[in-house]
Residue, then its C-alpha position, 0 to 999 in steps of 0.5 A: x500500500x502507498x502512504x494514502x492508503x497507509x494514512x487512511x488505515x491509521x488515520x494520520x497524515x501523510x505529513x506524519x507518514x512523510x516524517x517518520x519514513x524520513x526519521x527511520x531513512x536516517x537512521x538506516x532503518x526501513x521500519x516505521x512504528x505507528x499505533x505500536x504496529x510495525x511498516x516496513x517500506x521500500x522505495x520503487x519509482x521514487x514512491x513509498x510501498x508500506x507492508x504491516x509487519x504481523x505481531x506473531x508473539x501471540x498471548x498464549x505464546x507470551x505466557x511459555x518460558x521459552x517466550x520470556x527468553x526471548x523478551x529478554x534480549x535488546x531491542x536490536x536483536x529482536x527486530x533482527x529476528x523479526x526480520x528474519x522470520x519475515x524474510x522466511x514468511x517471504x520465502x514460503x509464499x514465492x511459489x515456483x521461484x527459485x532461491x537464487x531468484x528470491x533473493x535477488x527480488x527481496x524488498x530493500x529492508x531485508x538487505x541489512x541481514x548478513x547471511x548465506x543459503x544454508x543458514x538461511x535454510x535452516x532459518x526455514x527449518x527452525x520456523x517450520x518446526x516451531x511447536x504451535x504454543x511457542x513463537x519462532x522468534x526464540x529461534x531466530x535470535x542471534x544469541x552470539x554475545x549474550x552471556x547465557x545463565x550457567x548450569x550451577x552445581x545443585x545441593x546433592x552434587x555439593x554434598x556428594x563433592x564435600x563427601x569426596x573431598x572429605x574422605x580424600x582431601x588431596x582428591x583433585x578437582x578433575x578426578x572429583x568430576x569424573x565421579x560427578x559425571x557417572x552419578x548425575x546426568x545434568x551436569x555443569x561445566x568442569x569450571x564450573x565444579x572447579x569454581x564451586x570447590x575453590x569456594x567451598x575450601x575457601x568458605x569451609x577452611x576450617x574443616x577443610x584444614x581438620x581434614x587434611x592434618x588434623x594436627x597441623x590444623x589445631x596448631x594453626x587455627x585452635x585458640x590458646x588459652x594460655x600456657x599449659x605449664x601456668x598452674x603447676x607451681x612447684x617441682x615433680x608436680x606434673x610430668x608429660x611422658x610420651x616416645x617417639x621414633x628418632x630421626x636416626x638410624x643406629x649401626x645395627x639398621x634400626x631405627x629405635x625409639x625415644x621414651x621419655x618423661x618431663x618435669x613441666x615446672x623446672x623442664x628437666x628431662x629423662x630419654x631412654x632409647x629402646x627398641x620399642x615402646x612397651x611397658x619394659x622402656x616405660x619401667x625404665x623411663x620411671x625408674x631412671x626420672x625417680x633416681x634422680x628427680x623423686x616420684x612424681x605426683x601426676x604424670x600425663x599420658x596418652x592411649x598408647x598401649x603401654x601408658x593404659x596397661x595394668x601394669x602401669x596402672x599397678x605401679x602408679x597405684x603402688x607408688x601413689x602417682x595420680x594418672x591423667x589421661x589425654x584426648x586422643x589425637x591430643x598433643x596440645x596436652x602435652x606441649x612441653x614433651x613434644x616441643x623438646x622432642x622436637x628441639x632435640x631432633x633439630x639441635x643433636x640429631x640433624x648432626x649425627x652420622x645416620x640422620x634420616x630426615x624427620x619425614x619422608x619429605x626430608x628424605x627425598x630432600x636429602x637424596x635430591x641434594x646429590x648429583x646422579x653421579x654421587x648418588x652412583x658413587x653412594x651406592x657403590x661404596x655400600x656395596x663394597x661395605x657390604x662385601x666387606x661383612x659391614x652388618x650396617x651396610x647390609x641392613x641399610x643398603x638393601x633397601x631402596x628409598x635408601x639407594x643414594x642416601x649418603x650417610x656415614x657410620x651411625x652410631x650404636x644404641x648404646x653411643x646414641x643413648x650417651x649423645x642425647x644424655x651429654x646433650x641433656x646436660x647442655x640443654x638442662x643449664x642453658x637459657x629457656x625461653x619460656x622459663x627465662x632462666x636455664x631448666x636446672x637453675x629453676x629445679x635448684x631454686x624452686x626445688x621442695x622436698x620430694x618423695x623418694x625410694x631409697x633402695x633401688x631393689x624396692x624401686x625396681x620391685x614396684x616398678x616391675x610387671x605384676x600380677x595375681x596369680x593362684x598358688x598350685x601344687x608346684x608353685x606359681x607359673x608366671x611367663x613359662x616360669x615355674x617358681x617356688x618357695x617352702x611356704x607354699x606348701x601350706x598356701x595352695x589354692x591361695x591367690x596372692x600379688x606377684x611382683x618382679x624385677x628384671x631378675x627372671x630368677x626371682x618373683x616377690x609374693x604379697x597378700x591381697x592387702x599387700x603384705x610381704x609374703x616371700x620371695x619365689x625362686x627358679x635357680x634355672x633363669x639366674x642372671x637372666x634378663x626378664x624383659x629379654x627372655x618375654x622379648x624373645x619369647x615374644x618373637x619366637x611365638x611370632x616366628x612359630x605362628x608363621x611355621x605352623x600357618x606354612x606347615x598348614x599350607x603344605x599339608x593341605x597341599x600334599x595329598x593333591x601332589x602326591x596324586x599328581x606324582x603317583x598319575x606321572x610314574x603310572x600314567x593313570x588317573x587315581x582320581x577316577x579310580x577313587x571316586x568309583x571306590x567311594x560310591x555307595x553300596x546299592x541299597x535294597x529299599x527305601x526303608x533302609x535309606x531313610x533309615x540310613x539317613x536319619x542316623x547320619x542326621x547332619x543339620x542345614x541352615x533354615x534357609x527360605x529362597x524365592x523360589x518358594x523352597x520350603x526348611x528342610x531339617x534333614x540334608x536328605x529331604x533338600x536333595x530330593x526336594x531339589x531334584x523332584x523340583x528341579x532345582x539344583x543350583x548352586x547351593x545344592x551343587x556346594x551341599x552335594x559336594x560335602x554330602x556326597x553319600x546322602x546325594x547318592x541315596x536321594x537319587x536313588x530315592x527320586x529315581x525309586x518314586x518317579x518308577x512307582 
């Protein structure tokens, strides 16, 4: 329609027509707006043509959530999918016209679209699958540019991610999506994952830390409320006692470890190097801080077995020292003892032959700091100690996160226990930091009257393994050990206390109110040590479990290959010889056979299968159950073989009541 027509239809001038025409021409536009409906125009012949744009967003279609979408994109974008979906509204009214054609007869306003056949074509295929209740113009906006809203991780993928990475808090982002993606099907992206997880360590680094070292963690992040040490006002109030492993490996190749016991008010300390921590390096650890500091009246201890022993716990109880037991996982209880485990290893033990590193870390680190060509050399020099009889070199070099590990000679236990006793004293008589003066200045200022065991045998007696035990007919049997004494004879069926030393020869009997009885003797263990004889009988029963358990292996084994030897030297197979002799007698009546059967009367667990099969009391009644039923499956298969007779005798049974 020209502009009269167009003027009469709105009911405005020309004039108007004329101006907005002009306005859009400027604005290289070739759409007019009037009344909220949209013209587009084009010029032939110097005059105007005006076609109405149709409004195909109906109200039904506003109502979808596709339709919002579209809404929701500028203006520019959605007048340049209206076009388009004009341009195809084109195309489908152009009869036989080809598309070269078409295109070359399209009106000047389409001239602003930047397309090509197939992309235009497939603007025809998006418009011809439009659902009915939705508008085309979703699909014809160019969504080039816009900032689509992402796929954010739901609250199940948030919980699933936060289990992951509390049961392994060094579970990578990557590994964690893989897991995602097998559980969840609408999945977002992996940096989208990745994102969620940093903000989640960075919300939650509190339980992120707890998860990945909880000691570290309470270092870091638990308040302190003051000292531990501010209540403990005088000498042998309190001791910490604790063992660890030392950062040094000894001549004989191992590795021993560091019971020891510290007096928090003066700092003093005792170390006793053992071969491990068990209530024997306990004893020791008590008898030598008693020796020289006094008994103590509380000592701090943690779950370890020896601390929570009965025989720890006796001779607290019998030397009147109160136990306080600390939290597992504790070690902010016991401060004093780990902070000096911790300077000795850094001052004494970074300096001594053998020193291996406090972590695995500071290995490795050690091992880096070598050229290849020294770590060669390293190697080499182990192996010619080896070959010369070196036990150190034996133990040492045969391991492989040892190879290239230069060290020297280590010391022996022995010259280890004397190092860390001369470091003691050095470290006893310097300056403290926390005290402001040295351990040993405070113990001789602050030091008030201790209790104190004067004879060292009484000392070893209350500090040795004990026990209760019943007197027999021979005597008392502790340990293997038989012992006696003349008093026994009228004590027999008594129980009484048994204390000992380290003497093995010797036990020391008290009443139930712990009143000295006699001393119980076996001249047979005289001078011999009690911790080294249960030490070697504790290997020796280890040593002995692992021989019975192979003997059991090559029992079980024997018959199979005495048969296998016997079918080589015959070339006969036995197997089925056997198995023919083992077949049972043919029975003349079904009489005899449930008589039979009911005197072997082997028990089957009540068992009820979805099959319906009913309990059964007697393997018998299952077998022929099975078979009249035909189910036989695998279960009946691992009865048959156990019960294999009474399988014989229901097959004759089934076989007797199918003929009858």
């Amino acid at each position: 329609m020209n502009s009269v027509d167009l003027a009469e239809k709105t009911k405005i001038t020309q004039q108007t027509i004329s101006k907005k025409t002009n306005k859009a021409i400027a604005q290289d536009m070739s759409v007019i707006e009037i009344d909220k409906k949209r013209y587009a125009f084009s010029c032939t012949n110097g005059r105007y043509d005006y076609e109405q744009i149709p409004d195909v967003i109906t109200v039904e279609a506003k109502k979808t959530t596709e339709n919002t979408k579209y809404l929701s994109f500028t203006v520019e974008k959605r007048k340049e999918a209206e076009l388009r979906l004009a341009m195809v509204q084109e195309y489908e009214k152009r009869g036989d016209m080809s598309y070269t054609t078409f295109i070359e007869m399209l009106p000047r306003r389409f001239k602003s679209l930047r397309f090509s056949e197939r992309q235009f074509m497939r603007w025809v295929k998006l418009v011809r699958e439009c659902p009915a209740n939705e508008t085309p113009l979703v699909y014809l906006v160019d969504k080039r540019g816009v900032r689509t809203k992402q796929k954010g991780v739901t609250e199940d993928m948030g919980k699933m991610i936060e289990k992951m990475i509390l049961e392994k808090p060094h579970r990578k982002a990557k590994r964690i999506y893989e897991y995602l993606s097998k559980e969840f099907d609408d999945l977002p992206s992996y940096e989208t994952v990745r994102k969620w997880l940093a903000a989640w360590k960075s919300k939650e680094f509190l339980v992120y830390a707890f998860a990945k070292n909880p000691d570290k963690a309470k270092g870091m992040y638990k308040p302190a409320g003051g000292s531990m040490s501010e209540a403990i006002n005088f000498c042998n109030e309190v001791w910490e006692l604790d063992a660890t492993p030392a950062d040094v490996i000894c001549s004989d190749g191992k590795r021993y470890v560091l019971s020891a016991a510290i007096d928090v008010y003066s700092r003093r300390v005792i170390v006793v190097v053992e071969e491990s921590a068990n209530y024997t390096t306990l004893a020791k650890v008590m008898r030598k801080g008693i020796k020289r500091f006094g008994v103590p009246e509380n000592v701090k201890i943690d779950n370890g077995k020896d601390y929570t022993s009965n025989n720890f716990a006796y001779t607290c109880s019998r030397l009147k020292i109160n136990q306080i037991l600390c939290p597992p996982y504790s070690g902010e209880y016991k401060p004093h003892i780990e902070r000096f485990f911790g300077t000795l290893s850094r001052e004494l033990f970074e300096e001594l032959d053998g020193y291996i590193g406090h972590s695995v870390s500071d290995r490795e680190a050690l091992q880096s700091q070598q050229m290849f060509s020294d770590k060669l050399e390293s190697i080499r020099m182990w192996r010619e100690r080896y070959k010369d009889g070196n036990e150190f070199a034996k133990r040492f070099a045969s391991k492989k996160e040892n190879a290239g590990l230069n060290v020297g000679i280590p010391l022996s236990k022995a010259e280890l226990q004397l190092w860390i006793d001369k470091w003691i004293v050095m470290y006893e008589n310097r300056r403290h930091s926390s005290l402001k003066m040295s351990p040993m200045s405070r113990w001789n200022r602050e030091f008030s009257a201790s209790r104190k065991v004067e004879d060292e045998r009484m000392l070893d007696i209350l500090l040795g393994i004990s026990t209760t035990r019943s007197i027999r007919k021979k005597g008392i049997e502790w340990h293997g050990v038989t012992y006696w004494s003349e008093i026994f004879g009228d004590m027999v069926g008594q129980k009484v206390w048994v204390l000992s030393d380290d003497d093995l020869s010797k036990i020391y009997v008290y009443d139930l109110d712990m009143q000295y009885v006699c001393t119980g003797v076996n001249p047979e263990y005289e001078n011999v040590s009690r911790a080294s004889f249960l030490q070697a009988n504790k290997k020796w029963s280890k040593k002995l479990h692992k021989t019975i358990k192979a003997l059991e292996e090559l029992r079980a084994e024997a018959p199979e290959r005495m048969m296998e030897r016997i079918n080589g030297e015959v070339g006969v197979d036995l197997r089925s010889d056997i198995q023919k002799e083992a077949t049972p007698v043919q029975l003349e009546s079904a009489e005899m056979l449930a008589v039979e059967a009911e005197s072997m009367k082997p028990k089957v667990e009540a068992e009820v299968l979805p099959s319906g099969r009913p309990q059964f009391t007697q393997v018998f009644d299952r077998f022929v159950w099975d078979l009249e039923h035909d189910r036989v499956d695998k279960s009946t298969e691992k009865m048959k073989t156990k019960y294999e007779q009474i399988w014989h005798m229901a097959e004759k049974e089934y076989e007797r009541r199918k003929c009858s």
